[in-house]
Backbone as ProteinMPNN parsed JSONL, in Angstrom:
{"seq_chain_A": "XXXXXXXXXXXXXXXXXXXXXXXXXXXXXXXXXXXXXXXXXXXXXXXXXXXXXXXXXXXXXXXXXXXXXXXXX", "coords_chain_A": {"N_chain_A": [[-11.316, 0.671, 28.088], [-13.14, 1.257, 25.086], [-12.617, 3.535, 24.119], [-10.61, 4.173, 25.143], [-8.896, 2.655, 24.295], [-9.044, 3.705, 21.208], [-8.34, 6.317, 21.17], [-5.391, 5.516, 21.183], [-4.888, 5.751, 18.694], [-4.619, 7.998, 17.96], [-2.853, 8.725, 19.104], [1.118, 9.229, 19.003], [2.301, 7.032, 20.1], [3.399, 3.767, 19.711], [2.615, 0.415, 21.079], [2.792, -1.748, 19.802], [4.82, -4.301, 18.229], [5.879, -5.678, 15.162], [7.367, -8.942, 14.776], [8.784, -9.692, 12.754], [10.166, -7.541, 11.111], [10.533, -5.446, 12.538], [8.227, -3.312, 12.539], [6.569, -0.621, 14.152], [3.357, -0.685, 15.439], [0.319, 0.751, 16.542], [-2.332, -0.364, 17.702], [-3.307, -3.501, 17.965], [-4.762, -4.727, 16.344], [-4.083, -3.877, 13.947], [-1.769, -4.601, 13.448], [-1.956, -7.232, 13.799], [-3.46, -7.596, 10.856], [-0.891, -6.625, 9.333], [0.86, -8.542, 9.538], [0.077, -10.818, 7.65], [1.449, -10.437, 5.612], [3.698, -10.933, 6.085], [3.446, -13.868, 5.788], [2.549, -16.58, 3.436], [0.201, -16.682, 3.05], [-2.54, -16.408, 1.28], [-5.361, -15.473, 0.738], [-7.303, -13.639, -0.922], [-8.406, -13.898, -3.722], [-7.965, -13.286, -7.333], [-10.711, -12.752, -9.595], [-10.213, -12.649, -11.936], [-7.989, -13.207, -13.032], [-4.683, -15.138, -12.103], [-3.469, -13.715, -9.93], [-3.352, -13.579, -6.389], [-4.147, -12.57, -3.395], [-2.916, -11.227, 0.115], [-4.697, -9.112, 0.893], [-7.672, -7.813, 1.067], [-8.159, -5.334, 0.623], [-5.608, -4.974, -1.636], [-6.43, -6.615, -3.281], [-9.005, -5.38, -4.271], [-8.047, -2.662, -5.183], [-6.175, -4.205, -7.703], [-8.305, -5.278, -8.811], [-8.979, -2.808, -10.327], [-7.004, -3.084, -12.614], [-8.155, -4.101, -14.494], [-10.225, -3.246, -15.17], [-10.191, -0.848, -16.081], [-10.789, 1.832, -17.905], [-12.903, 0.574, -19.065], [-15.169, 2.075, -17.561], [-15.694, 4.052, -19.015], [-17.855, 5.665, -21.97]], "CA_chain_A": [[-12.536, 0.848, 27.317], [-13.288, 0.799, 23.678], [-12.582, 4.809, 23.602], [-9.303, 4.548, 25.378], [-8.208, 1.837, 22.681], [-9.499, 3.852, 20.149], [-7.561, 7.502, 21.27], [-4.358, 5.216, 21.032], [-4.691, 5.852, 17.535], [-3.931, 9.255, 17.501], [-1.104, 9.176, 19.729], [2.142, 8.575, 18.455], [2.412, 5.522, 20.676], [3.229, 2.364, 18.961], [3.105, -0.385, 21.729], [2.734, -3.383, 19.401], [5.901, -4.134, 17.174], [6.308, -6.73, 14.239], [8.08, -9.43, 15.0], [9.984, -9.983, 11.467], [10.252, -6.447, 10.828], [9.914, -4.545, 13.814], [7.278, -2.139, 12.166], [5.434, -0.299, 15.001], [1.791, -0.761, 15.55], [-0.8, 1.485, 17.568], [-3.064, -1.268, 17.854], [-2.575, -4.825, 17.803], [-5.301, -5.325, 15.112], [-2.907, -3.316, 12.105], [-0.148, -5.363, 13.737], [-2.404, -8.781, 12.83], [-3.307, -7.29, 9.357], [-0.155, -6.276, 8.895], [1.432, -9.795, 9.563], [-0.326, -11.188, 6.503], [2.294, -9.604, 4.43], [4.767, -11.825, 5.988], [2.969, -15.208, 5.286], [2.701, -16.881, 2.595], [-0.936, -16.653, 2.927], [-3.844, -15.292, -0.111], [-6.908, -15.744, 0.784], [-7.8, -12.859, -1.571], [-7.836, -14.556, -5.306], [-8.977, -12.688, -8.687], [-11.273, -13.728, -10.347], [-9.791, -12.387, -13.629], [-6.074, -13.61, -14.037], [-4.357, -15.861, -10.94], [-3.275, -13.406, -9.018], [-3.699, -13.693, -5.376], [-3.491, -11.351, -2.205], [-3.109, -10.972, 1.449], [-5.221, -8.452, 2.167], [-8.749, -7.853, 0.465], [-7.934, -3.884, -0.407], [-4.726, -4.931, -2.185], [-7.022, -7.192, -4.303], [-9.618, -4.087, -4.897], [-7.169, -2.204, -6.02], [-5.584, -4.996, -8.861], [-9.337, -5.199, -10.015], [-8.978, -2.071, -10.96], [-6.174, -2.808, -13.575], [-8.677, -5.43, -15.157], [-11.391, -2.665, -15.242], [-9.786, 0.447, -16.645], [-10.846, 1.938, -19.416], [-14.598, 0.359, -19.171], [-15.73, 2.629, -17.067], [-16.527, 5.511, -19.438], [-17.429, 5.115, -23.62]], "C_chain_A": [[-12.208, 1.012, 25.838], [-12.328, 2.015, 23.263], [-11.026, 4.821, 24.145], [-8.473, 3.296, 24.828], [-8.187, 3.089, 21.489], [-8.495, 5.547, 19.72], [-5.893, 6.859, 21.025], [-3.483, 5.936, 19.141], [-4.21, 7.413, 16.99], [-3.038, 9.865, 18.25], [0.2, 9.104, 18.618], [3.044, 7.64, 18.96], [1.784, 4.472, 20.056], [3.661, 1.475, 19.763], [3.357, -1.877, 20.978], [4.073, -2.929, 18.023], [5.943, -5.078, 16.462], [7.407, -7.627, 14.293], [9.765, -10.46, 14.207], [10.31, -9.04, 11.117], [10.313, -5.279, 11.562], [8.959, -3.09, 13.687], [6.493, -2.022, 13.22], [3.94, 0.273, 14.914], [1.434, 0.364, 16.436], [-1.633, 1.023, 18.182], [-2.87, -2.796, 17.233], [-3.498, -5.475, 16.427], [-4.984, -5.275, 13.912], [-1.935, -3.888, 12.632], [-0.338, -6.739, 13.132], [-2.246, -8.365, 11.328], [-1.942, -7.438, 8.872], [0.624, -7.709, 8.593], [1.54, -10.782, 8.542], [0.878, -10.835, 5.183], [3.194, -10.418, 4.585], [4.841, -12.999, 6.015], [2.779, -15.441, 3.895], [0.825, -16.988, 1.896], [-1.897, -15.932, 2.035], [-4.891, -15.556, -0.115], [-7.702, -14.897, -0.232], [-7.83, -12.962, -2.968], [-8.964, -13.429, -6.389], [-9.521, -13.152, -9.279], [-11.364, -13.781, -11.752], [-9.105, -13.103, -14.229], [-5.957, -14.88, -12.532], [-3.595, -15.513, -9.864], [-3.811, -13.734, -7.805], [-3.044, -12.766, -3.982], [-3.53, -11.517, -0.967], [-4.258, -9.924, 1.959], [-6.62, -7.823, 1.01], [-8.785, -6.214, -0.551], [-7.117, -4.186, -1.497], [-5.313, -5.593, -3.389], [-7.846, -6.16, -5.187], [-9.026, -3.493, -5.753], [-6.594, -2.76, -7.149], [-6.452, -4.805, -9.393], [-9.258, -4.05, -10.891], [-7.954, -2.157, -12.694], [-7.044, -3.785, -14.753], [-10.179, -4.216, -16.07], [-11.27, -1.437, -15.982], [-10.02, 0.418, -18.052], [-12.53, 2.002, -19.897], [-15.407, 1.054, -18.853], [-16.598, 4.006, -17.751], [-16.281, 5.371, -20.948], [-17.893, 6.233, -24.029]], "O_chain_A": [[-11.047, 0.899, 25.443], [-11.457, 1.875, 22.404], [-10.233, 5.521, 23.514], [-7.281, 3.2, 25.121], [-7.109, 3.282, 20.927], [-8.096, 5.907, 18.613], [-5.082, 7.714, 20.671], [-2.391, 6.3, 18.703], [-3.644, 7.781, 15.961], [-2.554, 10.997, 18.215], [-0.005, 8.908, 17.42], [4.177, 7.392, 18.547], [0.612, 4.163, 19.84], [4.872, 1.266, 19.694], [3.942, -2.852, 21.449], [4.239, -1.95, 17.296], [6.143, -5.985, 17.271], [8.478, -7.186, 13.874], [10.751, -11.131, 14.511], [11.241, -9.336, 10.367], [10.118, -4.17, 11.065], [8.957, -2.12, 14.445], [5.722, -2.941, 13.498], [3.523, 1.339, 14.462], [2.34, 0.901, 17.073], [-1.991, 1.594, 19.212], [-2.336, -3.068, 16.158], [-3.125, -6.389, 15.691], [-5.264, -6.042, 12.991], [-0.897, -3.544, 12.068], [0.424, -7.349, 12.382], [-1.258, -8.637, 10.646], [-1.727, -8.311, 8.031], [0.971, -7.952, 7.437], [2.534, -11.483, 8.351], [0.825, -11.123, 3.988], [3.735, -10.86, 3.571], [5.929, -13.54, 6.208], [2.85, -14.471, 3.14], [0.401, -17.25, 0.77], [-1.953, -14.711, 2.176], [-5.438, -15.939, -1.149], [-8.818, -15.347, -0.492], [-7.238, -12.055, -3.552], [-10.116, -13.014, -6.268], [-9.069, -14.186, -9.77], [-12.058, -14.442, -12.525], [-9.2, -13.593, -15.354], [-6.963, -15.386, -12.036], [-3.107, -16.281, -9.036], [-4.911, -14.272, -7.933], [-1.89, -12.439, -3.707], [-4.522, -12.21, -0.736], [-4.665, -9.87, 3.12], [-6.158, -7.326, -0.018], [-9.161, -5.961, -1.696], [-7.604, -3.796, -2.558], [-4.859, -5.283, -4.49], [-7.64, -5.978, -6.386], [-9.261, -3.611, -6.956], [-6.339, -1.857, -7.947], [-6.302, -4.237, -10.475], [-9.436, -4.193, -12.1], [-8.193, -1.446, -13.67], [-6.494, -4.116, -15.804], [-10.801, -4.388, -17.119], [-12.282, -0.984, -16.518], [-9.746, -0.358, -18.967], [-13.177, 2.795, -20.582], [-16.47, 1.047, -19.474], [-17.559, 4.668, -17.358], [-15.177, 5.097, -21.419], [-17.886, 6.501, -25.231]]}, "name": "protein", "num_of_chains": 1, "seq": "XXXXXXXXXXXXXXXXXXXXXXXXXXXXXXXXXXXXXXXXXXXXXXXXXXXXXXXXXXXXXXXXXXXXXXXXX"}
């Protein structure tokens, strides 16, 4: 069930492991995410400069370096 997926998470059982890195997972869905890191893949582009990211937070976070400063005059 959803809930006995979901208690995995606060075990400290990591059944899923990375298969270029052997970083252990809890759930196989931060094992996908995580995977992204080891492609070459960026679906996540700025729309400032030409950076580009794997993973949509990691982009959030850059905006910020574009944004600083503006926030308060």
């Amino acid at each position: 069930s959803n809930l006995n997926i979901h208690l995995l998470v606060h075990s400290n059982e990591k059944h899923f492991k990375c298969s270029v890195c052997n970083k252990p997972f809890s759930r196989k869905s931060t094992l996908n995410t995580h995977l992204l890191v080891h492609s070459n893949e960026k679906h996540f582009k700025c729309s400032v400069c030409d950076k580009s990211f794997s993973h949509k937070s990691t982009l959030n976070t850059h905006l910020l370096v574009h944004s600083k400063g503006k926030h308060f005059k």
